[in-house]
C-alpha positions as CSV (number, residue, x, y, z in Angstrom):
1,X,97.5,84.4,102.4
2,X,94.3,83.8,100.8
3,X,92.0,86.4,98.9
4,X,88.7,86.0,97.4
5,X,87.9,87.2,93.8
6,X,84.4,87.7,92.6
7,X,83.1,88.3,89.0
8,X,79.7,89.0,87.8
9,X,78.9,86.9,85.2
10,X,80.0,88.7,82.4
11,X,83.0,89.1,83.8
12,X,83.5,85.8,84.2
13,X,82.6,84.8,80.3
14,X,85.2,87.7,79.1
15,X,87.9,86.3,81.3
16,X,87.1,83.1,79.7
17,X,87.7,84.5,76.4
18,X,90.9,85.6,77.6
19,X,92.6,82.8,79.8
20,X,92.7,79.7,79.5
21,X,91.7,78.4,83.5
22,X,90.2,81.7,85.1
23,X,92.1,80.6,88.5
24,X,95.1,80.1,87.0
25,X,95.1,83.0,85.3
26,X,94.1,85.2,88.2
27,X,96.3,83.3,90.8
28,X,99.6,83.5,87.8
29,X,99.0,87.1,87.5
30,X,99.3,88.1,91.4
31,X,102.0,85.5,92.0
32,X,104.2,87.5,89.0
33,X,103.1,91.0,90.0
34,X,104.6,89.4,93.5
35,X,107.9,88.1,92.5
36,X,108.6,91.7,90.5
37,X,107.9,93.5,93.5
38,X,109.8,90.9,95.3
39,X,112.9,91.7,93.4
40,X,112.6,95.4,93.1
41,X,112.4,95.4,96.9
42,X,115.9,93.3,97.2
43,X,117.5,95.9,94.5
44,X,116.9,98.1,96.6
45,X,117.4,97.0,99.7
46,X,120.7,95.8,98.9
47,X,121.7,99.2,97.3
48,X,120.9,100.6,100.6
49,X,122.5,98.1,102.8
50,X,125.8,98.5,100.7
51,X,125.9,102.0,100.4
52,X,125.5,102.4,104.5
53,X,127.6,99.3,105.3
54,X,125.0,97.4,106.6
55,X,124.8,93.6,107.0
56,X,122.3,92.0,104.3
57,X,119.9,89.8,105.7
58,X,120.2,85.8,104.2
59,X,117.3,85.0,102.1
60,X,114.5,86.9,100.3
61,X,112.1,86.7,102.5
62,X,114.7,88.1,105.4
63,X,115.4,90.3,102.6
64,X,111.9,91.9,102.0
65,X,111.7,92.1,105.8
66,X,114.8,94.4,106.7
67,X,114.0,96.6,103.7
68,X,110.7,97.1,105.3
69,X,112.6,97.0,108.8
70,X,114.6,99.8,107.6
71,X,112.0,101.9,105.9
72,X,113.7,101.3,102.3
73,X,110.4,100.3,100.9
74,X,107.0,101.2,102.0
75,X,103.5,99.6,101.0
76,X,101.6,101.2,97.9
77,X,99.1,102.4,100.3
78,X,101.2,103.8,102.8
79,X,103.0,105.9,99.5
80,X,99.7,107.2,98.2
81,X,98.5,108.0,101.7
82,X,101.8,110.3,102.0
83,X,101.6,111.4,98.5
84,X,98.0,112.4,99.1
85,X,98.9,114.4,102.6
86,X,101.8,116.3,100.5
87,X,99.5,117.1,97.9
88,X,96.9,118.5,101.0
89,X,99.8,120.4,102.2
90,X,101.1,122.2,99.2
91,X,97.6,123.2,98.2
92,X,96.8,124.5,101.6
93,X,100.1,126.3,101.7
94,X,99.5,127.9,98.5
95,X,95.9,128.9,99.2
96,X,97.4,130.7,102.7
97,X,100.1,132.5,100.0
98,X,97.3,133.4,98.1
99,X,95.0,135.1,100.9
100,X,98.1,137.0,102.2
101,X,98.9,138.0,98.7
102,X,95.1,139.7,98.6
């Protein structure tokens, strides 16, 4: 998967001050954030999988796809999206309690 990264100029120079090789710097720091979200998703996975007596899939990346698969894990966007409708509900709930209560 590629992505595209762009930085205004003064972006660029206080990277620079920062890192060593912009690229590398940018391209190490996704690739990390990647393999730490690569385990978590295993943890649990395999949690899951042993506490329901299911079969663990062979390899990580058959790994991150059952837990997926399964609905373990979920993407960060699809989590906020859900923690956003809660949020929604509970407020409009509570406004109804409110208007009945008056």
């Amino acid at each position: 998967m590629d992505y595209t990264v762009t930085l205004t100029d003064t972006e660029k120079k206080s990277l620079e001050f920062a890192a060593y090789d912009n690229l590398e710097w940018i391209i190490n720091a996704a690739k990390e954030r990647a393999r730490v979200a690569k385990n978590e998703i295993i943890a649990l996975n395999t949690k899951h999988c042993n506490a329901n007596s299911i079969a663990i899939a062979v390899g990580e990346d058959a790994q991150v796809t059952q837990a997926y698969t399964l609905g373990i894990v979920k993407t960060a966007k699809v989590r906020n999206e859900e923690e956003l409708a809660s949020i929604k509900a509970a407020d409009e709930a509570a406004a109804k309690a409110n208007q009945t209560e008056n």
